[in-house]
PAMI-830927 format. One record per residue: residue in one letter; x, y, z of N, C-alpha, C, O in turn. Coordinates in steps of 0.2 Angstrom, whole numbers, plus 5000, padded with zeros to 4 digits. Atoms other than C-alpha are relative to their C-alpha. Layout:
BEGIN
aXYZXYZXYZXYZ ...
//
This chain:
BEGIN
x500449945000500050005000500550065000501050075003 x499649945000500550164997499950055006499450095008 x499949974996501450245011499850084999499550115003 x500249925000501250435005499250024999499050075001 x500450015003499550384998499550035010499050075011 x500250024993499250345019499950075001499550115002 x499949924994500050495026499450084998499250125002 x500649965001498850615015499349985002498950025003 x500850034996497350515021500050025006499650065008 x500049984992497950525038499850095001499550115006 x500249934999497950725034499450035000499350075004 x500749985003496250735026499549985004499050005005 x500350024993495650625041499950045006499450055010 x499849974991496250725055499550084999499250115003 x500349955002495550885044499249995003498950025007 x500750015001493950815042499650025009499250065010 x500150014994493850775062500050075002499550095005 x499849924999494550955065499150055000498850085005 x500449975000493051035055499549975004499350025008 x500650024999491550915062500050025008499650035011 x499949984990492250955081499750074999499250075003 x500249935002491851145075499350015000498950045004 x500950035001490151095069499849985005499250005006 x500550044992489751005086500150065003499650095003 x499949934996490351165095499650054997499550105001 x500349955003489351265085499249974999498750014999 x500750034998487851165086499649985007499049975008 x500149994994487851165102499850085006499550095011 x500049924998488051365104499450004997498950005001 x500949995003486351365092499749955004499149985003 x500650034997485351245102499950045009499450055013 x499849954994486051365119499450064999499050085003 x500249935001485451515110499149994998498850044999 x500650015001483751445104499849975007499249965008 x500549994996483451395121499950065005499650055010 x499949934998483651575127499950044997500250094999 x500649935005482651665113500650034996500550084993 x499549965003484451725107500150004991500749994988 x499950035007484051705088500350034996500449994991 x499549975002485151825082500849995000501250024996 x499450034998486751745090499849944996500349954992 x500350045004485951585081499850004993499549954990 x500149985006485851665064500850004998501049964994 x499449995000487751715066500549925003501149905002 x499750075001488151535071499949954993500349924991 x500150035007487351455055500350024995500549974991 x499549985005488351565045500849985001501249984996 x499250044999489951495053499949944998500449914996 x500250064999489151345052500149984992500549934990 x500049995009489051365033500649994997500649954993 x499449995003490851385029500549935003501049915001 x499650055000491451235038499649944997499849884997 x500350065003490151145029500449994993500749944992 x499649985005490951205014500749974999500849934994 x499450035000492751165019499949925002500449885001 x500150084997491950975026499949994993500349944991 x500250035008491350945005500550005000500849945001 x499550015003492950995000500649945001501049914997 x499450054996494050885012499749934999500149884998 x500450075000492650745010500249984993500549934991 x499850005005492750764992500749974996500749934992 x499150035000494850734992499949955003500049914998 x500150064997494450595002499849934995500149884994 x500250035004493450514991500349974995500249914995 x499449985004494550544978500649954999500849924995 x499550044998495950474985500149935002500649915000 x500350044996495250324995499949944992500249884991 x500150025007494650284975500549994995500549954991 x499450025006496250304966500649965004501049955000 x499650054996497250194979499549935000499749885003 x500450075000495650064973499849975004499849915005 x500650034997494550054985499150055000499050114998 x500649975002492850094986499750055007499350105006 x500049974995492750125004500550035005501150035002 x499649994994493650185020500349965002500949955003 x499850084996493650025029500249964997500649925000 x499550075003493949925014500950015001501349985002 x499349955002495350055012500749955007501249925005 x499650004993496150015032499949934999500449915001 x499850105001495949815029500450014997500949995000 x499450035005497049825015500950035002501450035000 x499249954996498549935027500549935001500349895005 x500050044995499749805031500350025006500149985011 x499749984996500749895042499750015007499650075008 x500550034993499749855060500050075002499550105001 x500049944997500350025067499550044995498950044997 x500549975004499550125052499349985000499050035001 x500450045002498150005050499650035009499250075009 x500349984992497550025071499950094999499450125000 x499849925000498150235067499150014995498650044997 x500650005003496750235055499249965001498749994998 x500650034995495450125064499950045005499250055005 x499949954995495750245079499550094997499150125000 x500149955002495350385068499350004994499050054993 x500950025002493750305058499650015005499350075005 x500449994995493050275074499850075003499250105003 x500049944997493350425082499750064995499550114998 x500649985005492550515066499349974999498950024998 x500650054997490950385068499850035006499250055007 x500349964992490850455086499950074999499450095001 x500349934997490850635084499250024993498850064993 x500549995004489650625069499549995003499150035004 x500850014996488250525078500050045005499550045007 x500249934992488450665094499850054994499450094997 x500249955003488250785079499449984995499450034991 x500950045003486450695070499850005008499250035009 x500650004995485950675088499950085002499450105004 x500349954997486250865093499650034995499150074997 x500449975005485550905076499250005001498850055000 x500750035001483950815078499850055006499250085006 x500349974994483850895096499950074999499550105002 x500049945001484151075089499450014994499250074993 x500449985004482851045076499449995004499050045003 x500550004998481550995088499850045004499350055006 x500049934995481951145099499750054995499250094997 x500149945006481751245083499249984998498950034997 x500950035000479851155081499750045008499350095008 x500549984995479251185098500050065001499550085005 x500149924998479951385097499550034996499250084997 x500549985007478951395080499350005002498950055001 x500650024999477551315087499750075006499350125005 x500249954995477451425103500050104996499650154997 x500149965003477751565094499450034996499250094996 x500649985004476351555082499450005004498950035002 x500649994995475151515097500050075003499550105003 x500049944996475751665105499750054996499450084999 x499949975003475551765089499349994997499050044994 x500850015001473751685085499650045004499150075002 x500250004995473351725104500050114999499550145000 x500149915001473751935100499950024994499950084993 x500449955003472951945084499349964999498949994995 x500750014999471451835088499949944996499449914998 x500250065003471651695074500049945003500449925008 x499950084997471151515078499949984993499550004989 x500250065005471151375066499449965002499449925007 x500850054999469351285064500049964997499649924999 x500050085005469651145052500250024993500550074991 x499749995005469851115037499350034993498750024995 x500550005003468751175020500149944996500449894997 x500150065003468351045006500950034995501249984994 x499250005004470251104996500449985003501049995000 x499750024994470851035013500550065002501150045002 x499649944999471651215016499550025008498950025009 x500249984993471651275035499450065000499650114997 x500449945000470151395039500150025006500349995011 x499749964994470551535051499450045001499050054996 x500449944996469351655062500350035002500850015004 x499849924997469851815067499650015006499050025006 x500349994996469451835084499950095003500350135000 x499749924996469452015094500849985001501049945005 x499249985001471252045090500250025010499750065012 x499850014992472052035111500350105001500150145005 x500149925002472652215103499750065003499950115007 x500949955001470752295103499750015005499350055005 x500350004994470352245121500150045004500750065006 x499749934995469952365133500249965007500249905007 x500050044994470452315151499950045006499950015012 
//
């Protein structure tokens, strides 16, 4: 196997790990900031958010690439074919521990999207509740039919 072939995987590996740690850190500050109504500091993480997604294609992309012109199809198959035991554990070590921060970054994700559901949802309750709309069913185009109630606005106290 080709030992330079290694040593750039090993870099494009370590990169990859680099960005995705970034991302879970950033994922983490957006679900902070959505549970503390901070949607503007959560605007400004998405946007950093964006640019290491950007550099994660690129580096994933080389990966790819590479993993392919050394004749394999996969990662794994890739690290079977090492013979070199040291190299061979170095890059199993470094699979896995990519495998690990991903699924913490799909589970924070899902959790940050559901945070992001229930502020929508309260929001629009909230937002129904001061200008008076409610939802009554459906008509025959199954399109939602709304009532205008006395706008919360209009009321005297």
């Amino acid at each position: 196997m080709n030992r330079e072939g290694i040593e750039i995987l090993k870099k494009l590996l370590e990169g990859q790990l680099q960005m995705y740690k970034s991302e879970l850190e950033i994922v983490g500050n957006k679900i902070n900031y959505v549970e503390k109504d901070q949607l503007e500091l959560m605007e400004q993480e998405s946007e950093k958010e964006k640019l290491i997604i950007q550099k994660i294609e690129i580096l994933e992309a080389n990966r790819i690439k590479l993993v392919e012109k050394m004749g394999h199809t996969t990662l794994k198959e890739l690290i079977e074919q090492v013979e070199d035991e040291k190299e061979k554990n170095s890059l199993r070590a470094m699979r896995k521990e990519l495998k690990d921060v991903l699924s913490e970054l799909k589970n924070r994700n899902e959790l940050l999207q559901d945070l992001v559901k229930v502020s929508s949802t309260i929001l629009e309750k909230t937002l129904n509740a001061i200008t008076g709309s409610k939802e009554v069913g459906y008509k025959q185009d199954k399109q939602k039919t709304i009532i205008n109630d006395s706008n919360l606005l209009n009321k005297k106290y």
